[in-house]
C-alpha positions in Angstrom: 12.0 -1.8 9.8 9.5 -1.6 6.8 6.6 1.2 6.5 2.7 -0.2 6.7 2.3 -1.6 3.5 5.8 -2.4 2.3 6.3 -6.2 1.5 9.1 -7.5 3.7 11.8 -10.1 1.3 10.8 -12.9 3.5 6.9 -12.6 3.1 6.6 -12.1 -0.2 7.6 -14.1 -3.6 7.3 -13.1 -6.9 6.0 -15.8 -9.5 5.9 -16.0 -13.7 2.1 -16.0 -14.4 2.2 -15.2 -17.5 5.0 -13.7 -20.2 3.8 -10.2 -19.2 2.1 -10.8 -15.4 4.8 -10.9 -11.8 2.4 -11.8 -9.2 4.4 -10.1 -6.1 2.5 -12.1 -3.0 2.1 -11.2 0.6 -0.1 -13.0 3.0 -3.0 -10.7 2.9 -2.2 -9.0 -0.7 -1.5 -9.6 -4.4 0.1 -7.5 -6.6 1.2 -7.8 -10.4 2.8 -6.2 -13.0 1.2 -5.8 -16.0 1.3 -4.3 -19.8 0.2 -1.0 -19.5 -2.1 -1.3 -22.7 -3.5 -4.7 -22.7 -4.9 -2.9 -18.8 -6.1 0.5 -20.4 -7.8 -1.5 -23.3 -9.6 -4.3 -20.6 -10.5 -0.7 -18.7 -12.0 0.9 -21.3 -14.2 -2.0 -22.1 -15.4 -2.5 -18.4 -15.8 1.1 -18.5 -18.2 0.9 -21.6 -20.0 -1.9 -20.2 -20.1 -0.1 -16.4 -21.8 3.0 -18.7 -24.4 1.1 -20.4 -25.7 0.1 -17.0 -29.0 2.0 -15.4 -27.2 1.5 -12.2 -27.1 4.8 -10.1 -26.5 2.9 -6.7 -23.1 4.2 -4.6 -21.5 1.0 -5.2 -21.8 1.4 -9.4 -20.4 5.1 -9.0 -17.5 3.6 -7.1 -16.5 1.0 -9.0 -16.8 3.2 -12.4 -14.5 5.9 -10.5 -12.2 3.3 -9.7 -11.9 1.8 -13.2 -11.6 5.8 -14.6 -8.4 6.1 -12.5 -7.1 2.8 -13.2 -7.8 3.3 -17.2 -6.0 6.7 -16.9 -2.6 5.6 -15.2 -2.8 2.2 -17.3 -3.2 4.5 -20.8 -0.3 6.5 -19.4 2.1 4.3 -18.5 1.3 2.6 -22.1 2.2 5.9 -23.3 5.4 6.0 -22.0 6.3 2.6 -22.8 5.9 1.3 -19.0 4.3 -1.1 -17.0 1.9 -0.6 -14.7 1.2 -2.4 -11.3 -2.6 -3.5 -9.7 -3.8 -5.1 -7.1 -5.9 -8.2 -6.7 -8.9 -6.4 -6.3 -8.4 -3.9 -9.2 -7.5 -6.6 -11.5 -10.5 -8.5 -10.9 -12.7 -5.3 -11.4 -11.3 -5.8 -14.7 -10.3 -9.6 -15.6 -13.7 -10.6 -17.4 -12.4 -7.7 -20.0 -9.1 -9.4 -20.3 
């Protein structure tokens, strides 16, 4: 039996993207494994872009709060020579800075 969120071996797959990006799929999710510091970089420049804005609306707050944590744990796990793991969604809050 596998706790809510856990990807059972015979839903999910894991496929070569790139040299540095596992996509880990499940019917509803997508997950990869990415270099830590090629992530903090693309979040500090979404972050710097997200900043300029005049954008005060809820939605703005939340995505710059989202990219803050993403851009901390990214520069972290850079720090220590690591990986780091994100979603679909959060890569894409991010890809265009890629």
């Amino acid at each position: 039996m596998t706790a809510q969120g856990q990807i059972r071996p015979e839903e999910a797959r894991t496929v070569l993207v790139w040299h540095t990006v596992y996509v880990r799929r499940r019917p509803s999710m997508s997950y990869a494994l990415l270099d830590a510091a090629r992530v903090a970089k693309a979040a500090g420049v979404s972050l710097g872009v997200l900043k300029t804005s005049a954008e005060t609306s809820e939605t703005h707050v939340r995505k710059v709060i989202m990219i803050e944590r993403i851009e901390a744990l990214a520069t972290a796990a850079a720090e220590s020579g690591e990986r780091v793991t994100l979603t679909s969604e959060e890569f894409w809050l991010i890809s265009k800075n890629w």
